[in-house]
C-alpha positions, 0 to 999 in steps of 0.5 A: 211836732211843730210844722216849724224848726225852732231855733233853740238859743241865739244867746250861744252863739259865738261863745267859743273864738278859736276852736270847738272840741267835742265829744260824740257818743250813741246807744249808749243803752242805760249802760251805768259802766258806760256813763261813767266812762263818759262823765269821767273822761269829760272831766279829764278832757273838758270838751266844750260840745257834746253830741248824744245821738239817742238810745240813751235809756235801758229798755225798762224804767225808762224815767227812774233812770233819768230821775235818779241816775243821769239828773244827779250826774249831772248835776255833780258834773255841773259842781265840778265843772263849773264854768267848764261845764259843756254844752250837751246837745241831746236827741232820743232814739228808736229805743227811747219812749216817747213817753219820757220826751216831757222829762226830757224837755224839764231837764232841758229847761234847768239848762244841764243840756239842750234837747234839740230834736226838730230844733236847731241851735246856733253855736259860732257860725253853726246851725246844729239841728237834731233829728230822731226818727228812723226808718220802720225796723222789725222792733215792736216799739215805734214812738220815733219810727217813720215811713222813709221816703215812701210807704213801703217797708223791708221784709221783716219790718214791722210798719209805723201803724202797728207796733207799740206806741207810748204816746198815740199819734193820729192816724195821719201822722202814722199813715202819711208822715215820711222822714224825707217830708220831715227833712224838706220841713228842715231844710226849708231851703237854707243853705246847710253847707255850714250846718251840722246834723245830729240824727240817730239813723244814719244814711243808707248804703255806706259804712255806716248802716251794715247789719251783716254779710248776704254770703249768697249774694255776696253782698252787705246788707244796709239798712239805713234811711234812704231819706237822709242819705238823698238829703246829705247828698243834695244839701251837703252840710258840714257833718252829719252824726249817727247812731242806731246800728251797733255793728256796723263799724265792726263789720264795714271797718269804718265809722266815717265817710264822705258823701261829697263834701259831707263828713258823716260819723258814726258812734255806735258799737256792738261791744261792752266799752263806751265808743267816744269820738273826739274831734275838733269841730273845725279840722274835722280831719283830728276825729279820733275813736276810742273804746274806753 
């Protein structure tokens, strides 16, 4: 990773003078049903920004999924499009390798989408960063899983130091690397108020991270980033989007939150319909979810 946040595309900026309709969606998982529910829709609907928050590839066959599936799709969507094509923002997740980031990044440059994870893009009057990484969780494969904002893990989680990898790291990077150091690195002491994050995790102890009910202490239990959730709260951006735990929203009844000014979104579901949000990316009030 790059000790700095690279800004993806000046060239975009003020490509769209009114307003921003967008289309989130997350984990989608290499569901092929659900891709295409969402090509068709972005057909119908034309958004102009699309948000893809991780976990977008099967558990197996990661890179033939890319190659023979979502390339030519996107290159038909593309042809059909034409100038209508959107703007498709990109980060990876905790279920993607990281082996595949290279094709990531080769897609990336035949400009079918931007791949912005620890990068940032200008769009109007918008910085859009990406981020993947998540707080160390009991699944083996740990290419984008980091300590938090220590180096303590909950029970039941299996450590960034053991587990699978499909790209090694040194020892440093996987001992002492936290993602509140890498959101420090981020921010850098901009001012966020008009900025918007993409990051596969979302924050902790909100709607947005419940995994089940402790019926004996009668409570939810949250598994998300303290990390980001400290960071929203001291840095404020415009909106935050999320992914990463499926149930949430079944469970907690909600797939949005405020923490203070910030509007924070989830996309994730546990069912077999794709979950898209639509929202117009100025009156964040218009947000709408449906299950297709």
């Amino acid at each position: 990773m790059s000790t700095n946040v690279k800004n993806l595309a000046k060239e975009t900026k003020n490509i769209f003078k009114n307003y921003m309709f967008c289309y989130f969606v997350s984990d989608l998982h290499g569901s092929i049903n659900k891709y295409k529910k969402l090509f068709d829709s972005i057909i119908k609907d034309k958004p102009e920004l699309i948000f893809i928050g991780g976990d977008i590839l099967p558990r197996n066959d990661q890179v033939n999924f890319l190659q023979d599936f979502i390339l030519p799709n996107l290159n038909e969507l593309k042809k059909k499009l034409k100038e209508n094509y959107p703007i498709i923002l990109l980060i990876l997740g905790n279920n993607d390798s990281k082996q595949i980031e290279k094709n990531i990044i080769e897609i990336s440059e035949q400009s079918f989408l931007k791949y912005i994870h620890f990068k940032y893009i200008e769009i109007n009057d918008y910085k859009i960063f990406g981020y993947s990484y998540t707080p160390p969780s009991p699944f083996l494969l740990k290419d984008w899983e980091k300590y938090d904002i220590g180096f303590e893990i909950e029970k039941g989680c299996i450590s960034p130091e053991n587990g699978i990898r499909t790209a090694e790291l040194n020892d440093n990077e996987k001992k002492y690397k936290t993602i509140i150091d890498d959101l420090k690195l981020i921010s850098n002491d901009k001012d966020l108020t008009k900025s918007i994050f993409l990051f596969h995790g979302p924050p902790y102890r909100t709607n947005l991270d419940i995994v089940s009910y402790d019926y004996k202490n009668k409570t939810f239990v949250h598994v998300g980033s303290k990390a980001i959730r400290k960071f929203i709260e001291q840095k404020q951006p415009y909106l935050t989007l999320h992914g990463h735990i499926h149930e949430s929203t079944r469970i907690s009844g909600s797939w949005i939150e405020k923490i203070g000014n910030t509007t924070c979104i989830s996309a994730s579901h546990d069912g077999s319909e794709l979950c898209l949000i639509k929202f117009e990316l100025e009156n964040l009030l218009s947000a709408t979810r449906v299950l297709i």
